[in-house]
ZADO-1210 file (C-alpha; in nm, 4 decimals, padded with zeros to 6 digits):
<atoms>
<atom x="00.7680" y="01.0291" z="-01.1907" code="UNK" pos="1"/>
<atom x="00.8728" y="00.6577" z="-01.2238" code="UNK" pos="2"/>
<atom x="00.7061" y="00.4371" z="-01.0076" code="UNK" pos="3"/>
<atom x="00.8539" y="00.0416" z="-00.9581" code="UNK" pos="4"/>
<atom x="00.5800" y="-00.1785" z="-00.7875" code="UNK" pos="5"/>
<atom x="00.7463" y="-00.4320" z="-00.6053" code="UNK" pos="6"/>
<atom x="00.4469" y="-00.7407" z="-00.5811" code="UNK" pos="7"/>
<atom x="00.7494" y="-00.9882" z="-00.3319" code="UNK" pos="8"/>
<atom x="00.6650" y="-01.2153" z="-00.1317" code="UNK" pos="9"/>
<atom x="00.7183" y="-01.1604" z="00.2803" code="UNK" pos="10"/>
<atom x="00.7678" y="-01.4391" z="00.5352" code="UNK" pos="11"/>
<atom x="00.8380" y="-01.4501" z="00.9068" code="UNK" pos="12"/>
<atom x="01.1330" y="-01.3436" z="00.9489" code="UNK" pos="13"/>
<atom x="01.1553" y="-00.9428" z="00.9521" code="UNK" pos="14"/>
<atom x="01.5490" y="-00.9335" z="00.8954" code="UNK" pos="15"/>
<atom x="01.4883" y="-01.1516" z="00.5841" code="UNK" pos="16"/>
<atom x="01.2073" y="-00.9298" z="00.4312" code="UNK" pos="17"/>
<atom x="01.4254" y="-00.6239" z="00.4904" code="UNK" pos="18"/>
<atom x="01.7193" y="-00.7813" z="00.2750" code="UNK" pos="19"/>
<atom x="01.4226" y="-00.8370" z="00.0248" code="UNK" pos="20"/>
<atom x="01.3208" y="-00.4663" z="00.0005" code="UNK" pos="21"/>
<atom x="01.7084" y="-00.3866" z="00.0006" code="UNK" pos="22"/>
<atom x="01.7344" y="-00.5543" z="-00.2843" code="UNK" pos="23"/>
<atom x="01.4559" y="-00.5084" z="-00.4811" code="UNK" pos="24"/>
<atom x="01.4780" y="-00.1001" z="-00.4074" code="UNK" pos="25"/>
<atom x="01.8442" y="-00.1350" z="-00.5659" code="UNK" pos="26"/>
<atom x="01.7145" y="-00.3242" z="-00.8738" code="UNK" pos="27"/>
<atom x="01.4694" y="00.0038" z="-00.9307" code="UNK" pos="28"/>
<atom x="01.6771" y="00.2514" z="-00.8483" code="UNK" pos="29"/>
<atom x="01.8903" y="00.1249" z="-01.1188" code="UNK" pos="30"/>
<atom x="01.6492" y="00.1532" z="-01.3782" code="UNK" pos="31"/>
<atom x="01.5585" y="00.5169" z="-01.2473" code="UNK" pos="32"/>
<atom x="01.2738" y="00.4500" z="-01.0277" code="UNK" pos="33"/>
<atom x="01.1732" y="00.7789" z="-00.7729" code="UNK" pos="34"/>
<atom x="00.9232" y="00.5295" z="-00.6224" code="UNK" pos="35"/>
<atom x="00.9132" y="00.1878" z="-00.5018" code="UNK" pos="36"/>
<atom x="00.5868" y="00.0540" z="-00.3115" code="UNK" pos="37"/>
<atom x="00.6109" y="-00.3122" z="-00.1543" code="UNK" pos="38"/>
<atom x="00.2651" y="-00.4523" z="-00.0094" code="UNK" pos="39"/>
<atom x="00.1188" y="-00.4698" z="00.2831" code="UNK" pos="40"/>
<atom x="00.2849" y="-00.7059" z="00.5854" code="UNK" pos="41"/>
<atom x="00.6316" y="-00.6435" z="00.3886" code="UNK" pos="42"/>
<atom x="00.8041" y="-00.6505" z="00.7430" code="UNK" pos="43"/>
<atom x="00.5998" y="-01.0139" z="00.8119" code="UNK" pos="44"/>
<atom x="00.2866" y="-01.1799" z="00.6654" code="UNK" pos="45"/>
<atom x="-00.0670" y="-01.2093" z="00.7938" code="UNK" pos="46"/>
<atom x="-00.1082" y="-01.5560" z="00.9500" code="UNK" pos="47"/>
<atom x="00.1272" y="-01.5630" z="01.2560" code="UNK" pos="48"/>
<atom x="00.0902" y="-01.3695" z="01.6008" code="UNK" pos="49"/>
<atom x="00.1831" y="-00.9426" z="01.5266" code="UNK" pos="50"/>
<atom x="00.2663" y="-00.8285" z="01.8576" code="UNK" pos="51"/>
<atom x="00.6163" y="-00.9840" z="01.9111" code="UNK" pos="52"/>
<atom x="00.7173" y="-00.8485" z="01.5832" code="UNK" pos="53"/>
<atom x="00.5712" y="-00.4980" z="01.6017" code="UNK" pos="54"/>
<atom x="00.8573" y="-00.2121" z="01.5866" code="UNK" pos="55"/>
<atom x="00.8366" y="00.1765" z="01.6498" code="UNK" pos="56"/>
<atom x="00.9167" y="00.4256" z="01.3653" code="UNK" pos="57"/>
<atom x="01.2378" y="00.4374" z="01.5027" code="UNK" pos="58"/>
<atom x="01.3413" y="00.0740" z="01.5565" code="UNK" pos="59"/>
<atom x="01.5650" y="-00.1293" z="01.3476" code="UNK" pos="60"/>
<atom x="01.3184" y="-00.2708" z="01.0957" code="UNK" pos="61"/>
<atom x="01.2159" y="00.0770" z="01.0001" code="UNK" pos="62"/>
<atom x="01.5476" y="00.2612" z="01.0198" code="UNK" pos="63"/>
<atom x="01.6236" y="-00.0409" z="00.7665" code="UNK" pos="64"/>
<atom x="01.3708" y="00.1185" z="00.5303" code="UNK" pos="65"/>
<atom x="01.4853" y="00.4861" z="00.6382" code="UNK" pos="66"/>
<atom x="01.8577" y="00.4214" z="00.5464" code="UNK" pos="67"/>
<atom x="01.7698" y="00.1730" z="00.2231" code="UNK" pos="68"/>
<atom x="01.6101" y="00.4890" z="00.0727" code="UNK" pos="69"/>
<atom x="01.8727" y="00.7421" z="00.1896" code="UNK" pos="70"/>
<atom x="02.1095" y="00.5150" z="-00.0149" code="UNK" pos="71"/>
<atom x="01.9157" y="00.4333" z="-00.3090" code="UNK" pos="72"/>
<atom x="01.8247" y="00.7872" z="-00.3624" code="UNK" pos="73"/>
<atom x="01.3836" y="00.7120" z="-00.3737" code="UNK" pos="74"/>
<atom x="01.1346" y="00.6876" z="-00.1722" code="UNK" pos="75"/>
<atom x="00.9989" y="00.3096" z="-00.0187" code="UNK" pos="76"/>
<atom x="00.6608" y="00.2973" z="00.0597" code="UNK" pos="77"/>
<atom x="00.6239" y="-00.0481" z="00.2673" code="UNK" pos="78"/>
<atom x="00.3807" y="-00.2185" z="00.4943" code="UNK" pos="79"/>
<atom x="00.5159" y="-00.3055" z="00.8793" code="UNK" pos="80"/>
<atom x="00.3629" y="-00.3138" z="01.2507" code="UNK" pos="81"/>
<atom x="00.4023" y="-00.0440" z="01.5054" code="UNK" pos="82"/>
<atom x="00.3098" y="-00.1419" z="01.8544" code="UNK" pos="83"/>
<atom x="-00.0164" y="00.0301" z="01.9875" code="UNK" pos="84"/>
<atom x="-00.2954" y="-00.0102" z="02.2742" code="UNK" pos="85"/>
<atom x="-00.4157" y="-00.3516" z="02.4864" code="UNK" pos="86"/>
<atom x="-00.7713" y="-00.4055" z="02.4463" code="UNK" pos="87"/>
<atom x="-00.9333" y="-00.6313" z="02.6724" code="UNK" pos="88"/>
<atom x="-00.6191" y="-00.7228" z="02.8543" code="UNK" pos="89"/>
<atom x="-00.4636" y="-00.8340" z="02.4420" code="UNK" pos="90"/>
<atom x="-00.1551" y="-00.5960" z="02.3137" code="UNK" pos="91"/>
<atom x="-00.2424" y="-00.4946" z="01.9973" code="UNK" pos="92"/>
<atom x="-00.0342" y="-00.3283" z="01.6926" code="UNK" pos="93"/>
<atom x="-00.0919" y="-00.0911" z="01.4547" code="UNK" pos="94"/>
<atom x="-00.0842" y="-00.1692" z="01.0641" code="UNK" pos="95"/>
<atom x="00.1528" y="00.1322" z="00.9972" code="UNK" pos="96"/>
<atom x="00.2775" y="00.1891" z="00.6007" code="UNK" pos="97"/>
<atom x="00.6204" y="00.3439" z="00.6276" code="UNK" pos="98"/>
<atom x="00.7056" y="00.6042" z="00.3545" code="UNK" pos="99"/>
<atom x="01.0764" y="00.6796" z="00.3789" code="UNK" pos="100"/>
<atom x="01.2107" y="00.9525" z="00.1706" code="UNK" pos="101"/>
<atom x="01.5984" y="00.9788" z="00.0043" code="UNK" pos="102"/>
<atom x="01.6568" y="01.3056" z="00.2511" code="UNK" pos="103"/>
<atom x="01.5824" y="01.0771" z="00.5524" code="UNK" pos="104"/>
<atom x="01.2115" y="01.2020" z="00.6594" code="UNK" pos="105"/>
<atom x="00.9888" y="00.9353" z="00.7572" code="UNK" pos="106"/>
<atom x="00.6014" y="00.9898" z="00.7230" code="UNK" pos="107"/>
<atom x="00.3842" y="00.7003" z="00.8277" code="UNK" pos="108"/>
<atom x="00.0034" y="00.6195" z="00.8132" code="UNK" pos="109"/>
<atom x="-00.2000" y="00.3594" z="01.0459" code="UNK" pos="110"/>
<atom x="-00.4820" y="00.1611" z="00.8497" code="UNK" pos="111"/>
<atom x="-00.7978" y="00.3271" z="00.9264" code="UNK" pos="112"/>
<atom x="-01.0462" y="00.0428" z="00.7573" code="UNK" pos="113"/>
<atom x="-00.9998" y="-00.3122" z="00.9720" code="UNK" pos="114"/>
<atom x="-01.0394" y="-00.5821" z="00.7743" code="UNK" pos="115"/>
<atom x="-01.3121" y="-00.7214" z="00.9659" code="UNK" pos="116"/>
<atom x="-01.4692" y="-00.9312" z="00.6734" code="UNK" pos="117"/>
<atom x="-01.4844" y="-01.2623" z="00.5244" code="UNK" pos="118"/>
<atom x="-01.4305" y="-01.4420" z="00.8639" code="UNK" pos="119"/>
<atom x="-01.1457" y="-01.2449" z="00.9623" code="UNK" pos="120"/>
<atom x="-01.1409" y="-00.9850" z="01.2184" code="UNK" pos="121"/>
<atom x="-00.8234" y="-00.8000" z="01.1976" code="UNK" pos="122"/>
<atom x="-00.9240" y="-00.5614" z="01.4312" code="UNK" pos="123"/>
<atom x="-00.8925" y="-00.8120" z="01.7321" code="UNK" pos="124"/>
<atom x="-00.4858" y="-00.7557" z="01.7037" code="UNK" pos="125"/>
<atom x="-00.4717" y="-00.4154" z="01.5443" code="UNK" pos="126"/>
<atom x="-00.5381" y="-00.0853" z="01.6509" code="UNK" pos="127"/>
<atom x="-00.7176" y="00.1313" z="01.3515" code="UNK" pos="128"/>
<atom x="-00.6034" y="00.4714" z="01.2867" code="UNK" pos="129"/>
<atom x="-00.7859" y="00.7799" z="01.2115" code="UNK" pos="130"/>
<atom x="-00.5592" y="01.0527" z="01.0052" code="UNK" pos="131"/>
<atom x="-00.5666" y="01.0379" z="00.6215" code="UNK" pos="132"/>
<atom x="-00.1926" y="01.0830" z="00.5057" code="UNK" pos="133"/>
<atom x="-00.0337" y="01.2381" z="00.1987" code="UNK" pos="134"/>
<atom x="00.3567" y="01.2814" z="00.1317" code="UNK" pos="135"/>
<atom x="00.5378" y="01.4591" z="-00.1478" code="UNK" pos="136"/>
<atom x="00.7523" y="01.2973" z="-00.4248" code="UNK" pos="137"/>
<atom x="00.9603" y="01.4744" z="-00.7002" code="UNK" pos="138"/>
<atom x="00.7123" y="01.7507" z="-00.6515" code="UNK" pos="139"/>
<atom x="00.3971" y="01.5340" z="-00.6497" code="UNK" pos="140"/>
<atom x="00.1523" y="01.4480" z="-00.3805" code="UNK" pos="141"/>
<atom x="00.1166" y="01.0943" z="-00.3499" code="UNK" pos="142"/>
<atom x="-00.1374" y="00.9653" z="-00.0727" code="UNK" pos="143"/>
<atom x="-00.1019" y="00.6298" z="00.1622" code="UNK" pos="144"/>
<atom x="-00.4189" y="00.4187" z="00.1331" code="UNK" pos="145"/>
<atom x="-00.3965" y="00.0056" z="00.2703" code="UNK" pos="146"/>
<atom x="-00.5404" y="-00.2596" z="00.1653" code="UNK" pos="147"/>
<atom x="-00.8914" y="-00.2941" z="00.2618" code="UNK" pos="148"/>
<atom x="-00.9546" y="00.0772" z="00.2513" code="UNK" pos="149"/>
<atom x="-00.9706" y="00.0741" z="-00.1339" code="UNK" pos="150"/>
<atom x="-01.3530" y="-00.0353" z="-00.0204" code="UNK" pos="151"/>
<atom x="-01.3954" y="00.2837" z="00.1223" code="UNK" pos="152"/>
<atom x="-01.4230" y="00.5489" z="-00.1339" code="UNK" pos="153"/>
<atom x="-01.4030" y="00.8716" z="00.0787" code="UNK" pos="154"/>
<atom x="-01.0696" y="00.7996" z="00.1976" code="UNK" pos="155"/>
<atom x="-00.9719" y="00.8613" z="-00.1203" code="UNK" pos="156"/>
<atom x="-01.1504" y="01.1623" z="-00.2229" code="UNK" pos="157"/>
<atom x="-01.0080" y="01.2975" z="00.0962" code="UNK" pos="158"/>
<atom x="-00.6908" y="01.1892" z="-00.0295" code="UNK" pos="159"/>
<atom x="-00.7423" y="01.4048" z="-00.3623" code="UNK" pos="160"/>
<atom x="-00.9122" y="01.7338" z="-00.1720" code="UNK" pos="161"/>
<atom x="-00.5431" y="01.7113" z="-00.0106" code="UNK" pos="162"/>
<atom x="-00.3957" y="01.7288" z="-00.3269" code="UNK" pos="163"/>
<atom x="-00.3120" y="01.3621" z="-00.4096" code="UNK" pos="164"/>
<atom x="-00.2534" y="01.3109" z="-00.7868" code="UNK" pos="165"/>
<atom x="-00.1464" y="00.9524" z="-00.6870" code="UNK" pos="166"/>
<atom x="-00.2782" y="00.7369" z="-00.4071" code="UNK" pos="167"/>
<atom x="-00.1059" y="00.4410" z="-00.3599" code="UNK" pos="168"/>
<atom x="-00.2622" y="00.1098" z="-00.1978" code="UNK" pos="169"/>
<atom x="-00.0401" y="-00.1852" z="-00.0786" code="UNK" pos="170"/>
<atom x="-00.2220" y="-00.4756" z="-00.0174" code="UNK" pos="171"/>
<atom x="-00.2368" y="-00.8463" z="00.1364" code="UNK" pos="172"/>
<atom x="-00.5392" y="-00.9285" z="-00.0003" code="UNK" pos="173"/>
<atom x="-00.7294" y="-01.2275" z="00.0913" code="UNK" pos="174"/>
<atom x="-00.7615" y="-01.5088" z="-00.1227" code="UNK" pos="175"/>
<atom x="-01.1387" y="-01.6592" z="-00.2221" code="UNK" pos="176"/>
<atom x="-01.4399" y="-01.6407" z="-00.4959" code="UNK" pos="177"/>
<atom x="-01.5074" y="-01.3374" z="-00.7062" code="UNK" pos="178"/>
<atom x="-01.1507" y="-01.1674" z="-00.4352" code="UNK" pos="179"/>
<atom x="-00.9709" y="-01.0778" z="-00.7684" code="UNK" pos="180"/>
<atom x="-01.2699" y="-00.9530" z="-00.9408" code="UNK" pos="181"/>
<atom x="-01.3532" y="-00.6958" z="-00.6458" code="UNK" pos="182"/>
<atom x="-00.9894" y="-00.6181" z="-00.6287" code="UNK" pos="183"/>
<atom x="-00.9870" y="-00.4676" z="-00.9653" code="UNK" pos="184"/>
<atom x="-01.2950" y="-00.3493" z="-00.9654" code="UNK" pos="185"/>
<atom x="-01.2420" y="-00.1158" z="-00.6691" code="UNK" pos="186"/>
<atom x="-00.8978" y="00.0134" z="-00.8072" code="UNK" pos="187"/>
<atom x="-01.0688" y="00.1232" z="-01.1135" code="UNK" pos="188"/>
<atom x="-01.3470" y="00.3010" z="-00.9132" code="UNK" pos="189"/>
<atom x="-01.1634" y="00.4454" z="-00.6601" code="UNK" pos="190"/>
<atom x="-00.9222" y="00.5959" z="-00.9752" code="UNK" pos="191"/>
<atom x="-01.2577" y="00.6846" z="-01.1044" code="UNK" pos="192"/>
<atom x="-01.4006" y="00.8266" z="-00.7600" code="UNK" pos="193"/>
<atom x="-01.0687" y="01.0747" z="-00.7000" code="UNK" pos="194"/>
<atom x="-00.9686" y="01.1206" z="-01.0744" code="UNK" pos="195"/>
<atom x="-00.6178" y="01.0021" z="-00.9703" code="UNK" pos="196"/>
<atom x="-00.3586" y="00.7293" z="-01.0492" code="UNK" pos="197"/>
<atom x="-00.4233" y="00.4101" z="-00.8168" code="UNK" pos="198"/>
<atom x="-00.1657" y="00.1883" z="-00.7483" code="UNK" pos="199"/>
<atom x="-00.2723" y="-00.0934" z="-00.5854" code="UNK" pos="200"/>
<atom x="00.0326" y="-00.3130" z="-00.4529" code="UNK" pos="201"/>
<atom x="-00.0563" y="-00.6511" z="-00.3354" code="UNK" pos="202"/>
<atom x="00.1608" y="-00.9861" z="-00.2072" code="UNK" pos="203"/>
<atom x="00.1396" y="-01.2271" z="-00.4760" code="UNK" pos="204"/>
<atom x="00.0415" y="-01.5462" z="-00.3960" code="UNK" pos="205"/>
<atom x="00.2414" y="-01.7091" z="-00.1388" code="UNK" pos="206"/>
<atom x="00.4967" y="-01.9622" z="-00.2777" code="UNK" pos="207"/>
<atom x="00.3697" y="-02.2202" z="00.0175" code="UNK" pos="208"/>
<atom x="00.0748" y="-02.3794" z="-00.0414" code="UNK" pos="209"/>
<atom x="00.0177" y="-02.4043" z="00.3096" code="UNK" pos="210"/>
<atom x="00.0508" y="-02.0529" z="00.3410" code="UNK" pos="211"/>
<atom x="-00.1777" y="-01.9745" z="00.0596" code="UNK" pos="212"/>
<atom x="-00.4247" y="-02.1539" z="00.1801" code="UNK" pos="213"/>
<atom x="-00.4738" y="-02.0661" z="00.5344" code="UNK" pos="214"/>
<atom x="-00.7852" y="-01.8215" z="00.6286" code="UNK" pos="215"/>
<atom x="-00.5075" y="-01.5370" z="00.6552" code="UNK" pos="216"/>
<atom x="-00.5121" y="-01.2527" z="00.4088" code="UNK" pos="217"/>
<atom x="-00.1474" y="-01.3541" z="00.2690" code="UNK" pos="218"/>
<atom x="-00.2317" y="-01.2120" z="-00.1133" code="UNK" pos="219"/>
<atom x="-00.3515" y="-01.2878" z="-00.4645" code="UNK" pos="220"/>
<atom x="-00.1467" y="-01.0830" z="-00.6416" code="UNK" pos="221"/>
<atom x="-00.2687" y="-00.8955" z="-00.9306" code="UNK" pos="222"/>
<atom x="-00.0983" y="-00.5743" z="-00.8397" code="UNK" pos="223"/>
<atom x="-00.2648" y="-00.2712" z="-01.1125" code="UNK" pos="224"/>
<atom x="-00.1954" y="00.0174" z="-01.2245" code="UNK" pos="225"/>
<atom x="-00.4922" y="00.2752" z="-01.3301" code="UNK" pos="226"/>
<atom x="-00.5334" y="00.5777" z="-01.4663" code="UNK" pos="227"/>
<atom x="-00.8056" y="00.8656" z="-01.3555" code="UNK" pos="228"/>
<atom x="-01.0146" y="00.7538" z="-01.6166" code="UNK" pos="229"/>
<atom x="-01.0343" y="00.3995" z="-01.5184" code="UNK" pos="230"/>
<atom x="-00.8128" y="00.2094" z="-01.7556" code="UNK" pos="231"/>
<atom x="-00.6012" y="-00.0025" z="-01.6356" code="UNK" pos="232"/>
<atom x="-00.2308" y="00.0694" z="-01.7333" code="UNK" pos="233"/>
<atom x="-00.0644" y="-00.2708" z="-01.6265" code="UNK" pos="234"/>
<atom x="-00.1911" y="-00.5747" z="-01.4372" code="UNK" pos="235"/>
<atom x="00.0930" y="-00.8326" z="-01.2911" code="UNK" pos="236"/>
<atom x="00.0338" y="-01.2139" z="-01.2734" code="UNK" pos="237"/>
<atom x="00.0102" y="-01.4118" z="-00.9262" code="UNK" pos="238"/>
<atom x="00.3738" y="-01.4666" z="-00.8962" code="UNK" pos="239"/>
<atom x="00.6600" y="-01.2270" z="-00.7611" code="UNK" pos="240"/>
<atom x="00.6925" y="-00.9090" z="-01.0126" code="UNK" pos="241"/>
<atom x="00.8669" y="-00.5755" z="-01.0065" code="UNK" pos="242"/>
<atom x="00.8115" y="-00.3452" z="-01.2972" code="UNK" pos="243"/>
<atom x="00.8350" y="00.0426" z="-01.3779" code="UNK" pos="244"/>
<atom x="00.6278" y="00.2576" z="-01.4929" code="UNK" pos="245"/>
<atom x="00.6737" y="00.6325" z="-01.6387" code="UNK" pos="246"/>
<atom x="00.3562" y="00.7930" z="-01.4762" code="UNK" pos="247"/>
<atom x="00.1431" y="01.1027" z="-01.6882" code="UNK" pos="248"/>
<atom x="00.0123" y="01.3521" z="-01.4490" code="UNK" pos="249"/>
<atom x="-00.1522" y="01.5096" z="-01.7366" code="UNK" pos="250"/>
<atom x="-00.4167" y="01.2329" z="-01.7364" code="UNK" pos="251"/>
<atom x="-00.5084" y="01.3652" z="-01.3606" code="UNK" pos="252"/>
<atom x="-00.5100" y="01.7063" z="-01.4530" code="UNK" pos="253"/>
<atom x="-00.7927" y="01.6138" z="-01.7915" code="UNK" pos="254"/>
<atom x="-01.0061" y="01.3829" z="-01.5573" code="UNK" pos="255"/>
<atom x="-01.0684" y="01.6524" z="-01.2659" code="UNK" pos="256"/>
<atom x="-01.1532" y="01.8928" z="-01.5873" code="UNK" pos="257"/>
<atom x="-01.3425" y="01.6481" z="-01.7954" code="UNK" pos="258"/>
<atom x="-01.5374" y="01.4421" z="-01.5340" code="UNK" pos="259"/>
<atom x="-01.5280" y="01.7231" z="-01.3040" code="UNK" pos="260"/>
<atom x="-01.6248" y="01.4479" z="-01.0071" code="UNK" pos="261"/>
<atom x="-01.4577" y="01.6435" z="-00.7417" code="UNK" pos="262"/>
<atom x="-01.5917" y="02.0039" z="-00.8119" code="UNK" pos="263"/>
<atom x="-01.9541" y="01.8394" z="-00.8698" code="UNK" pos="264"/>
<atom x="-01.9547" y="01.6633" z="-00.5520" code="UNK" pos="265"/>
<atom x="-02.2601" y="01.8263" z="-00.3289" code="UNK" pos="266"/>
<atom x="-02.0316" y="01.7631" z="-00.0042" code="UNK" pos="267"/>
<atom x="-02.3825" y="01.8215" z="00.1970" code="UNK" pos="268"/>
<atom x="-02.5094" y="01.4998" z="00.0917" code="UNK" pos="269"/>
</atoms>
C-alpha cells in the first residue's frame, strides 16, 4: 500500500478546504497513492463556533469527499463535523473522520476521547462517540483513531484485535511546552502498544499568527510515520507537506511474532 499524508492547512470556509483536499488527493493519486489522510478539522479549524458548519454523511461537504475519491481512484480519510445532540439547551456536533472509498462506500468514526485538557474542553460543543472503527484498503485493515485518542492506548489495541495492521490518527494538535515531544512520543508507543503502523496526521502550524496562537487546538505539525517496532519512518516539518510512502506489512506481521505484545496481554488485568 502507498500511503500520501496530506499535513494542509484548513480555514473557515468549508467549500475552500474541500477544493484543498481535491487537489491535494489528485497530486497523490498521480504519484500512485491508494491512501490519502488529511488532519483533523479538514472541513474547518478549531477556533470558531462548529455547529453552523456541521454536515451529515450525506451533505455536500462529505459527498465532496465521497465523489473526490470515486474520481481519483483512493481512499480520503479526512476530519469534518456531523451534527449531533443539545446538551444543556447548546447543539452540539460530532467530530466525525470520513473515510471515503474509490467504489463510493463511506465509513465514518466519531472521536471517542474529548479533548478536555490543557484548558480546553472540547466536549462542551462535541458529542463523543463510542464504536471503535476499522475499514479495508487494497486488502488491508486500516483503523480510524483522532487526535487526542493516541493518549489512550486501548483504543488501539482494540483497533489491532480487529485486525488493524495500520491505524491511522489525524490530528489538530494543540500548540504549547513539551506538545511536540508527547506527540511523538505517543505515536511511537501506541505503534509499540498494537505492533502496527501509526500514522499520525496533524495540521501544520497555521500560516496566521493569530491563528496559531489562539488557545484553540489549530496544529503543530510534525505529522510521523512509525513502524511496529517504534522507529519512526518519516517526520514532516511545521509547514504544509504531502509525501508518500510505500508501506511494509511485513514489519507488522515480525512485531506481533517477535514482541508478541498482543498474544501476551493477560486481558483480565
Amino acid at each position: 500500500m502507498r500511503i500520501a499524508m496530506a499535513q494542509v492547512p484548513s480555514g473557515t470556509d468549508p467549500a475552500a478546504n474541500l477544493d484543498l483536499l481535491r487537489a491535494r488527493t489528485e497530486q497523490a493519486a498521480a504519484d500512485g497513492a491508494d491512501l490519502v489522510v488529511f488532519p483533523e478539522a479538514m472541513m474547518c479549524r478549531f477556533g470558531v463556533s462548529l455547529d453552523p458548519i456541521a454536515e451529515p454523511l450525506d451533505g455536500p461537504w462529505a459527498t465532496g469527499v465521497r465523489d473526490t475519491a470515486t474520481t481519483s481512484a483512493v481512499t480520503i480519510v479526512a476530519g469534518m463535523f456531523t451534527p449531533a445532540d443539545t446538551l444543556d439547551g447548546r447543539r452540539r456536533v460530532r467530530n466525525t473522520l470520513i473515510a471515503a472509498a474509490p467504489d463510493g462506500t463511506v465509513t465514518s468514526y466519531d472521536k471517542i476521547h474529548l479533548y478536555d485538557a490543557f484548558g480546553f474542553r472540547e466536549s462542551a460543543t462535541v458529542a463523543p462517540g463510542s464504536t471503535p472503527v476499522v475499514i479495508e484498503v487494497g486488502g488491508h485493515t486500516v483503523g480510524l483513531a483522532t487526535c487526542y485518542d493516541i493518549r489512550f492506548p486501548e483504543l488501539f489495541t482494540t483497533l489491532a484485535r480487529a485486525g488493524a495492521e495500520l491505524i491511522v490518527v489525524p490530528a489538530s494538535w494543540g500548540a504549547g511546552p513539551g506538545k511536540q515531544q508527547q506527540w511523538r512520543v505517543l505515536a511511537q508507543a501506541r505503534a509499540l502498544d498494537s505492533s502496527t503502523i501509526v500514522a499520525a496526521v496533524g495540521q501544520p502550524v497555521p500560516p496566521d499568527p493569530g491563528v496559531a496562537d489562539s488557545a484553540a487546538p489549530t496544529g503543530i505539525g510534525h505529522s510521523l510515520l512509525v513502524d511496529p517496532f517504534g522507529d519512526v519512518l518519516a517526520e514532516y516539518g511545521d509547514d504544509e507537506h504531502l509525501d508518500l510512502h510505500e508501506l511494509d506489512f511485513d514489519r507488522v506481521n515480525k512485531a506481533r511474532s517477535t514482541i508478541a505484545v498482543l498474544d501476551n496481554k493477560m486481558l483480565h488485568v
